[in-house]
C-alpha positions in Angstrom: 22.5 -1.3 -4.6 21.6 -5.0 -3.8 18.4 -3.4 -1.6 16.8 -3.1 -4.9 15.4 -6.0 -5.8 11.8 -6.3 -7.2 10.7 -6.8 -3.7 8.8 -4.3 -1.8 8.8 -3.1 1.8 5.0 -3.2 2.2 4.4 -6.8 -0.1 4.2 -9.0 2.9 1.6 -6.8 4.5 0.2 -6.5 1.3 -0.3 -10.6 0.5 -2.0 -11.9 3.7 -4.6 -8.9 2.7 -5.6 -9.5 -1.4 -6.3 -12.8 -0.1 -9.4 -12.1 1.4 -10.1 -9.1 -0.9 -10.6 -11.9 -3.9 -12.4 -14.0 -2.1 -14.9 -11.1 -1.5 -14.7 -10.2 -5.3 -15.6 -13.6 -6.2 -18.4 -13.6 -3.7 -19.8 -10.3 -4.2 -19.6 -10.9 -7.9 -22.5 -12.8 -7.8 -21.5 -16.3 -9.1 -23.4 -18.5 -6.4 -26.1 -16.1 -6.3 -28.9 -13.9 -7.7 -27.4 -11.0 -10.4 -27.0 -7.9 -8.8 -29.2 -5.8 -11.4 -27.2 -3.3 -13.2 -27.4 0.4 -12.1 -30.1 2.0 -14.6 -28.3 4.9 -16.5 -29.4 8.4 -15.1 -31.2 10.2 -17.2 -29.8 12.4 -19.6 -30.2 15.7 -18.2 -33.0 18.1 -20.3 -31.4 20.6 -22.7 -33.0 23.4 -24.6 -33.4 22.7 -28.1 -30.5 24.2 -30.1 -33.0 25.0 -33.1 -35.0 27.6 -30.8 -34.2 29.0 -27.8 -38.2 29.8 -26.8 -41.1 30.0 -28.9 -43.4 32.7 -28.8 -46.3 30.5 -28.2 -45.3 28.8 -25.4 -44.0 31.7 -23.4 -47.7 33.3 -24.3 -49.2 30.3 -22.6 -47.0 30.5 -19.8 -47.5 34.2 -18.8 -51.2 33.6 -19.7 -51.7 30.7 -16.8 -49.6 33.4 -14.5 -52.0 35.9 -15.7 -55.4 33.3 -14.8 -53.9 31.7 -11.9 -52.8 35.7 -10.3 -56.9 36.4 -11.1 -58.3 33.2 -9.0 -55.9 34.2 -6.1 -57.2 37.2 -6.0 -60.6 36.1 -6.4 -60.1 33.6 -3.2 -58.6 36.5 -1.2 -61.9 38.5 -1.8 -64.2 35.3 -1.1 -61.3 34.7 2.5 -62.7 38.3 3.4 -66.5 37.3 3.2 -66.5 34.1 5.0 -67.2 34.1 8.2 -67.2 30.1 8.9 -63.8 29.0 10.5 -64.2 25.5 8.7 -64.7 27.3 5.3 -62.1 30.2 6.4 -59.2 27.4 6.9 -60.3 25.9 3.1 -59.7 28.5 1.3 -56.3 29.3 3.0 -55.3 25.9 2.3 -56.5 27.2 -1.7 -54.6 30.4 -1.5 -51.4 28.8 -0.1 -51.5 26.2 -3.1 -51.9 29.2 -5.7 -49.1 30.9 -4.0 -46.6 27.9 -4.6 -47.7 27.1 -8.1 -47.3 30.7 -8.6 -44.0 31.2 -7.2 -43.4 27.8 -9.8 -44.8 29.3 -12.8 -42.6 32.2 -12.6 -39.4 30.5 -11.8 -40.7 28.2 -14.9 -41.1 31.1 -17.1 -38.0 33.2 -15.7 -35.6 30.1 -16.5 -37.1 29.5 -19.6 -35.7 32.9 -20.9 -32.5 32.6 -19.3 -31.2 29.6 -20.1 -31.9 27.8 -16.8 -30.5 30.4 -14.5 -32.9 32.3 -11.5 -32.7 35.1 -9.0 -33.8 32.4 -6.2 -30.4 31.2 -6.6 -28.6 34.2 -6.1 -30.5 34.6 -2.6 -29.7 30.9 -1.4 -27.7 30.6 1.5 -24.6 28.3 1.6 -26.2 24.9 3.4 -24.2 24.4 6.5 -22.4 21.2 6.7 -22.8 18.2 8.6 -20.3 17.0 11.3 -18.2 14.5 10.0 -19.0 11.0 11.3 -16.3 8.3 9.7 -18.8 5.4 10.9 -21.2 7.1 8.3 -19.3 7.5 5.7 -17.9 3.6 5.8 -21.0 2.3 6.3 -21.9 3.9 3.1 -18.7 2.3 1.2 -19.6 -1.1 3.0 -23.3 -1.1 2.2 -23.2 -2.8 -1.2 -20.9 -5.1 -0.2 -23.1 -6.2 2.7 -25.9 -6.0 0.4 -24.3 -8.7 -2.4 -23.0 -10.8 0.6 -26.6 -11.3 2.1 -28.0 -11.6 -1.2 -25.6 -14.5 -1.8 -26.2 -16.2 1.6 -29.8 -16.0 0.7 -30.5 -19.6 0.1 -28.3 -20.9 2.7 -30.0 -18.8 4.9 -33.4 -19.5 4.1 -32.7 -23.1 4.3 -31.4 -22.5 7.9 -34.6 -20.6 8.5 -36.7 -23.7 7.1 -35.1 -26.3 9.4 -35.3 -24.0 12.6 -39.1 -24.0 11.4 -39.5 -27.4 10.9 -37.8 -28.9 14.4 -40.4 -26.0 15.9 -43.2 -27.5 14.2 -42.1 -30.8 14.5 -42.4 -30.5 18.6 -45.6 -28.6 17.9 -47.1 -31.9 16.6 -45.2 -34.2 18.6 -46.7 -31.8 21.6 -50.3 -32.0 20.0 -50.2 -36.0 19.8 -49.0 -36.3 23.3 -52.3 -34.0 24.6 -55.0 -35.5 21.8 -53.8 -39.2 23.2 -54.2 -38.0 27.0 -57.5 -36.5 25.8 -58.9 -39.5 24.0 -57.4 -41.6 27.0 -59.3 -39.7 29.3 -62.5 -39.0 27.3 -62.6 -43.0 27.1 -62.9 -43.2 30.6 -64.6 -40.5 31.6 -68.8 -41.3 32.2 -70.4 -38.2 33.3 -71.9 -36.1 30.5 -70.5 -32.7 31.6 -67.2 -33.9 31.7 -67.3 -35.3 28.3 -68.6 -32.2 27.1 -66.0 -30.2 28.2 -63.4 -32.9 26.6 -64.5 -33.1 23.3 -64.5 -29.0 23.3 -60.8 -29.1 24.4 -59.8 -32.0 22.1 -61.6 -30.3 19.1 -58.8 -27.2 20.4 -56.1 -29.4 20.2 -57.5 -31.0 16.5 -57.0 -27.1 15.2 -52.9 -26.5 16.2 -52.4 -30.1 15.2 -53.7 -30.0 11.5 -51.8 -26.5 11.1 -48.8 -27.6 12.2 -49.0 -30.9 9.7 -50.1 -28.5 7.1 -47.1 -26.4 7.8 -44.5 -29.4 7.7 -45.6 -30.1 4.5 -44.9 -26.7 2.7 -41.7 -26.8 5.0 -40.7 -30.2 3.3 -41.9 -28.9 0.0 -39.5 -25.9 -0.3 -36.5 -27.3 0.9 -36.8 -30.2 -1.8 -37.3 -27.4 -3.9 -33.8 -26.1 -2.7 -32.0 -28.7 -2.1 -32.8 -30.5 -5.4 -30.5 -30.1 -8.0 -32.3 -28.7 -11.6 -31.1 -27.8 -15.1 -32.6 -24.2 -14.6 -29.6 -23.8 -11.9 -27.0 -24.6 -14.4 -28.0 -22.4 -16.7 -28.4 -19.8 -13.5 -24.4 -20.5 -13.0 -23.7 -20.2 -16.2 -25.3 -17.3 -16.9 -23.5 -15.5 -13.8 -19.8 -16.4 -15.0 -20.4 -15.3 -18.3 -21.9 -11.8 -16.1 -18.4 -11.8 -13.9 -16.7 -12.6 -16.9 -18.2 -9.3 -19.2 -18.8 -7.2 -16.2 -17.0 -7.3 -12.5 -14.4 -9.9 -13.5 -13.4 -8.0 -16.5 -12.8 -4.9 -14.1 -10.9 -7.1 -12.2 -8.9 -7.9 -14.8 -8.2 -5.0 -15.7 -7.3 -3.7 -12.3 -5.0 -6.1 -12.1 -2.9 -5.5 -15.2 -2.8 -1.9 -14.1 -1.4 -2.6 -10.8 1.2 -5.3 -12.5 2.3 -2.9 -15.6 3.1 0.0 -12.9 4.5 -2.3 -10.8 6.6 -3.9 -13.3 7.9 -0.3 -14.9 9.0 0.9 -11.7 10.9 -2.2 -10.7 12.6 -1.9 -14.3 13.3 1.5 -13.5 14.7 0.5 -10.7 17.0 -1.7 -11.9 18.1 0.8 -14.6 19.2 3.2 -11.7 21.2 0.0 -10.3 22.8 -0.5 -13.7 24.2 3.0 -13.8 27.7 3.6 -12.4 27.7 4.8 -8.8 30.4 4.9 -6.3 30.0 2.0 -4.1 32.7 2.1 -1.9 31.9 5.7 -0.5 30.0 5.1 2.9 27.6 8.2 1.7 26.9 7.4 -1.4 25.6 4.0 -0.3 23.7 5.1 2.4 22.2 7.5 -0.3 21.5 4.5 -2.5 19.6 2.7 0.3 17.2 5.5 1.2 16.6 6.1 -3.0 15.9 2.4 -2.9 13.5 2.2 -0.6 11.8 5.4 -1.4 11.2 3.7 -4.5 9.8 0.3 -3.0 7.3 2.7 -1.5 6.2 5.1 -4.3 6.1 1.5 -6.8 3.6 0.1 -4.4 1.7 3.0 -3.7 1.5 3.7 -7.6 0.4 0.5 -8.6 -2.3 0.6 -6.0 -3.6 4.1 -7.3 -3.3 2.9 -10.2 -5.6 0.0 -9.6 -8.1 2.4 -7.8 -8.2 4.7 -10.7 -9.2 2.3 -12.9 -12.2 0.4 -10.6 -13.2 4.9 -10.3 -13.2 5.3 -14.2 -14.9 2.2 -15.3 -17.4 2.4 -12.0 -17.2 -0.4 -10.6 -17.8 0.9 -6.9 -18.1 -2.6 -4.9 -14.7 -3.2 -6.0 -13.6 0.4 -5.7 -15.2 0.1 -2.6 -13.0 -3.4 -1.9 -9.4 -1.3 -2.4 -10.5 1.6 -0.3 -11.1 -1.2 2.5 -8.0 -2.8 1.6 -5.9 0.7 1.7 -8.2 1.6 5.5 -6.8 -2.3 6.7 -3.1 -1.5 5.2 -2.8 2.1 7.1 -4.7 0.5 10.2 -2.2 -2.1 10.2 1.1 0.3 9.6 -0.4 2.4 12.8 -0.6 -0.6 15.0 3.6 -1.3 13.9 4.5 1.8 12.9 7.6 2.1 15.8 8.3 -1.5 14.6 8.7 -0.3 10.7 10.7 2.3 11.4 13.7 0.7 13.0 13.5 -2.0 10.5 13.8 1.0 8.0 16.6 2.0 9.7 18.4 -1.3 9.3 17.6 -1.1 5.5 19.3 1.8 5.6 22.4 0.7 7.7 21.6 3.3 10.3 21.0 0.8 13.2 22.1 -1.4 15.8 23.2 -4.0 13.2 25.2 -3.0 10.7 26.7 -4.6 7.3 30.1 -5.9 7.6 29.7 -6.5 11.0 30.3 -9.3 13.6 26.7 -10.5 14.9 25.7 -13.3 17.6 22.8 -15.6 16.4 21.5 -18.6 17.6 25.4 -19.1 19.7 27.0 -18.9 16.8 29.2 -15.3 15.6 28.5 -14.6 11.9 29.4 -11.8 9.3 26.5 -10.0 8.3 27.2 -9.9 4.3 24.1 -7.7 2.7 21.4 -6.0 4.6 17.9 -6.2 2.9 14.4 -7.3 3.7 16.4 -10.9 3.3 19.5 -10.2 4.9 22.6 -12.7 4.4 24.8 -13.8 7.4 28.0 -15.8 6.5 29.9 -17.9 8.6 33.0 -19.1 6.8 33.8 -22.1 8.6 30.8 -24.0 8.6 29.4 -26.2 5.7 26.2 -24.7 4.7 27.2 -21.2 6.4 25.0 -19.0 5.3 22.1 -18.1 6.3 19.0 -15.7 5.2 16.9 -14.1 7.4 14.2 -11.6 7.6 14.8 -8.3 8.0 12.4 -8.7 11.4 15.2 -11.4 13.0 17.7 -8.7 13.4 15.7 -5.8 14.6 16.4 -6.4 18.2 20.5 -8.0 18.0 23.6 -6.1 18.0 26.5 -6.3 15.8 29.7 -5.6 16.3 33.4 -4.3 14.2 35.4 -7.5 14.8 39.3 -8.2 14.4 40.5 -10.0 11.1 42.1 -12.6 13.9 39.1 -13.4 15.9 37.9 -16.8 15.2 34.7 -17.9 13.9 34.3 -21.5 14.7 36.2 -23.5 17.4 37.8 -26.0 15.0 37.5 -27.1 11.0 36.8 -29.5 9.0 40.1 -32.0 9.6 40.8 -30.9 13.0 41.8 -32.9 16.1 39.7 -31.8 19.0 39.7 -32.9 22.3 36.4 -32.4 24.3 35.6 -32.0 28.2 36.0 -35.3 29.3 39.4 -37.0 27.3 36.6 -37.1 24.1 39.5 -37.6 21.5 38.1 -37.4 17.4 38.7 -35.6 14.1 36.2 -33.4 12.7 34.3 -34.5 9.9 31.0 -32.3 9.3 30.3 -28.7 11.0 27.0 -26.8 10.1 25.2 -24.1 11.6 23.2 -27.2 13.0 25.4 -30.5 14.0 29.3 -31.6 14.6 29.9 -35.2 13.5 33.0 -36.6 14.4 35.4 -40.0 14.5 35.6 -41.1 17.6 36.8 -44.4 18.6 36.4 -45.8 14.9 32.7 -44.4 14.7 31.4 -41.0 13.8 29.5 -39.4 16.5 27.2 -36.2 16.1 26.3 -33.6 18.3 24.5 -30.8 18.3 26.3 -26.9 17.8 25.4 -26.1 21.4 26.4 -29.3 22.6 29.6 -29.7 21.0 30.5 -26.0 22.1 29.2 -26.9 26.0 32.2 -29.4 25.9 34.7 -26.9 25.7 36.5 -28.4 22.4 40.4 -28.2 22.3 41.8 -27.2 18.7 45.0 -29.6 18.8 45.6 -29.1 14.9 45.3 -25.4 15.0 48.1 -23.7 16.9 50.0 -27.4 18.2 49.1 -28.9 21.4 51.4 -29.8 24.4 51.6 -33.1 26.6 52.5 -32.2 30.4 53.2 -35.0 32.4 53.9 -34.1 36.6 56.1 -37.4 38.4 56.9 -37.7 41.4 60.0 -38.5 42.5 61.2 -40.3 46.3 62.3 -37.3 48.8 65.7 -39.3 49.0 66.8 -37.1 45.8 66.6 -34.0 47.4 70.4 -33.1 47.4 70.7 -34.7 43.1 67.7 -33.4 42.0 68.2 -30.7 40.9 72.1 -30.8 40.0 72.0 -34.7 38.6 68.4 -35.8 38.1 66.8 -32.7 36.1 69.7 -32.4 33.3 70.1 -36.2 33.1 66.1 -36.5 32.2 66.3 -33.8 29.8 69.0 -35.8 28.0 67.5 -39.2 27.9 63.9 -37.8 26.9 65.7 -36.0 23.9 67.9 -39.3 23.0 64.6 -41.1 23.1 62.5 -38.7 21.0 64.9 -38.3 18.4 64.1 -41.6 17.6 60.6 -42.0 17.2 58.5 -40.7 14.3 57.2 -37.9 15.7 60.2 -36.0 16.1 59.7 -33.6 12.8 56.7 -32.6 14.9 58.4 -31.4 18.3 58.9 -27.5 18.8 60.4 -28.1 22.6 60.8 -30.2 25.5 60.5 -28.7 29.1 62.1 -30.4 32.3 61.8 -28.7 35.4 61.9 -29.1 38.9 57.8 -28.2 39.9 57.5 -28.7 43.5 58.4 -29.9 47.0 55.2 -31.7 48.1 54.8 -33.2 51.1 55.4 -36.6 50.4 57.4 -36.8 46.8 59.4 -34.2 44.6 57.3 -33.0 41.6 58.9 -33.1 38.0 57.3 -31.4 35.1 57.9 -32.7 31.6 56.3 -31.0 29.0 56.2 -31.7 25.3 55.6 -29.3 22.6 54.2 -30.4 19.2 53.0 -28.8 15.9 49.2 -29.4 15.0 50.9 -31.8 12.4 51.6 -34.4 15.1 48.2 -34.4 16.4 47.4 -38.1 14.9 50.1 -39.5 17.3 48.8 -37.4 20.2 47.8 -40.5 22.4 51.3 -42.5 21.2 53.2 -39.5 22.4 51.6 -39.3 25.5 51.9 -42.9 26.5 55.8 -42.4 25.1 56.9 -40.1 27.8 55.2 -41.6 30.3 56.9 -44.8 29.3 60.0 -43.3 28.8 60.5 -41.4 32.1 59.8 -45.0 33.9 62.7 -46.6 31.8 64.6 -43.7 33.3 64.2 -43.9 36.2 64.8 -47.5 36.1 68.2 -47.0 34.3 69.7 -44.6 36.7 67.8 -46.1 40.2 65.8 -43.2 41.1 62.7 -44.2 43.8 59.8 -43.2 42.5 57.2 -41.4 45.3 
């Protein structure tokens, strides 16, 4: 039951959204900019007095205008009949069609008077035939407030970016102006014929106009942007009479939100762990598989609560922007579990040890074999050998490997920590550090360190695990050929095992092979082999250079030619 820790599936979808959800709150709540006016209450709806259903008098007075306003109808209707003027004619229908509608009101006015607010006309309305649905609609309408605080909020910024736009334009307006009144002047200077000058001063009398507007203008421009950009005690006050606003009104729904979504969060998580508290039969395959799926069932139904939750309480106190927030926040969420969806479900499948990688199983990962030791949105791999061997990873990371049963005898790391390895290339040195990143070892009185992939490029040779042996092939002069085998093979044995039983070593030597290898073309092959434990790996280079040694002073004592 380790898959139920207070972690849900959906919290790192969840996260990267409330993010930008509170920044919106704090935005649309109005701190930088104008109050959004509170919502006037509606008007309590008009109920009939409970002392008197209907007075006597008033329902005279009513039937009484039905009675006078019946009388003028019929009075028009006569006076329609008489006229014969189609101007006058389409008066007095306009007349009788306004008597028939406050009739038709009257009546209704009296009729739901006596009844309590009920009328025939109701009984005779048809249902009203619904629009098609148009989800475009229907979030613009969710989305509109929002919009509305945000522009209200960006006001000033905006109208400051409005004022500058104005004021470059204006600015080349004038600069535009100076550059044609000069040329004008210039020209006007020069010019001596009457006409012409005539015809100047009307043009630069044009230009005067544009010129004085556009200096005029730059001046209110600069005005109003001091006026906004300046600092003033009356926007301190502004600010702090906003937070106190957020604070009493929007931020205190907030709050409140919040604590629902935590409390319901935090129950169901302690439920949960209650659950994992009660006695359960672990070892069954079944039964834990049974356990998973509970599990995350209830990861789901503690987020999807605590978000209701949250919801509800925004719809109660009616605070609709931020309602309007979380049903955003819920669209985003589903949206974003659509686009995945494939994705989510073979990660649920790992969760619930249904999938390609399994718990208790062998897994390749990053070139290294590990044992995957608990499957969960954080699963553990383990790696015995290594310092450091264990490793947590998202659930994610193991979606696309493949794990494996292994054998209790299959080896997880080439070599330990106090092994003798030899790597490709006569690379002689004792293990001193192993993680899942780096090797160091002692090599040549200094510690080297290499990488995991390249200390297991080189092929390392284990010569503490499992022993190690030293073969040696000498040749031997083809003037031997008829003692070689007979004399020379049994005599070698005997001097190499007179030899070694005097070195230090000895304890350490499991067997000694002399045989007679091969015929070459030029020399008779011998091949001496020496056995050893992985105890005798610190003398590894003195027992190699003691059989080659020693096979020389052989064949110096007996007079055998060496090839």
């Amino acid at each position: 039951m380790a898959l139920l820790k207070p972690v849900p599936l959906l919290t790192p979808l969840i996260i990267p959204l409330l993010v930008p959800f509170f920044f919106l709150v704090l935005l649309s709540s109005g701190i930088c900019a104008q109050p959004v006016p509170a919502t006037k209450p509606a008007a309590p709806a008009t109920t009939q007095s409970t002392e008197s259903p209907s007075s006597d008098e008033s329902l005279y007075e009513l039937l009484t205008t039905i009675k006078e306003t019946e009388n003028e109808r019929t009075a028009l209707s006569e006076q329609l009949k008489d006229t014969s003027n189609p101007a006058d004619k389409q008066q007095t229908l306009k007349q009788l069609q306004s008597l028939d509608q406050r009739l038709i009101d009257l009546k209704n006015s009296f009729e739901e008077t006596v009844t309590g607010g009920q009328g025939l006309a109701t009984l005779a309305e048809k249902p009203e035939e619904k629009a098609p649905f148009n989800w475009k609609k229907e979030l613009e309408e969710i989305v509109r407030p929002l919009m509305d605080d945000l522009k209200q909020l960006t006001e000033r910024p905006r109208k400051m970016e409005q004022l500058k736009n104005e004021q470059m334009l204006q600015e080349d307006h004038l600069q535009l102006a100076d550059a044609a009144i000069a040329e004008l002047e210039k020209t006007l200077a020069q010019s001596k014929h009457a006409t012409v000058r005539h015809a100047l001063k009307d043009l630069l009398n044009q230009w005067q106009e544009p010129r004085k507007n556009a200096e005029s203008r730059l001046q209110r421009i600069d005005t109003e942007l001091q006026r906004l950009i300046a600092p003033s005690e009356e926007l301190g006050e502004e600010l702090i009479t906003k937070l106190q606003k957020f604070a009493s009104g929007r931020g205190l729904n907030l709050i409140l939100a919040l604590c629902g979504f935590v409390l319901i969060y935090l129950v169901l998580i302690g439920l949960g762990r209650l659950i994992r508290r009660l006695p359960s039969r672990k070892h069954e395959p079944g039964t834990r598989r049974l356990a998973r799926a509970i599990a995350l069932l209830l990861r789901t139904l503690t987020v999807t609560l605590a978000l209701f939750t949250a919801m509800l309480i925004l719809y109660v106190l009616g605070d609709w922007l931020l309602f309007g927030l979380m049903v955003l926040l819920m669209i985003t969420l589903i949206w974003g579990l659509q686009k995945s969806l494939p994705r989510y479900i073979r990660e649920i499948r790992l969760l619930l040890n249904m999938g390609g990688v399994r718990e208790g199983e062998r897994i390749l990962y990053n070139g290294l074999p590990w044992r995957i030791a608990s499957l969960n949105l954080f699963s553990t791999l383990y790696n015995p050998l290594l310092d450091g061997g264990l490793l947590r990873l998202p659930i994610d990371r193991l979606v696309d490997l493949q794990s494996r049963p292994y054998s209790p005898e299959e080896p997880w790391f080439p070599s330990q920590v106090g092994d003798i390895v030899i790597l490709e290339g006569d690379i002689y040195g004792k293990v001193l550090l192993q993680t899942p990143e780096i090797v160091q070892m002692h090599i040549m009185g200094a510690t080297t360190t290499f990488s995991v992939a390249n200390y297991l490029g080189k092929k390392p040779r284990n010569l503490s695990r499992d022993g190690f042996a030293i073969p040696i092939n000498f040749k031997l002069n083809y003037l031997h050929h008829e003692t070689i085998l007979t004399d020379i093979v049994p005599t070698l044995r005997a001097y190499l095992e007179e030899q070694l039983a005097q070195q230090p070593f000895h304890p350490h030597l499991t067997g000694l092979l002399v045989e007679f290898n091969e015929a070459a073309n030029s020399s008779l092959n011998l091949l001496i082999v020496g056995m050893f434990t992985g105890a005798g790996t610190e003398d590894y280079w003195s027992i190699h250079r003691f059989l080659h040694r020693t096979i020389l002073s052989a064949c110096n004592h007996y007079n055998w030619a060496i090839a």
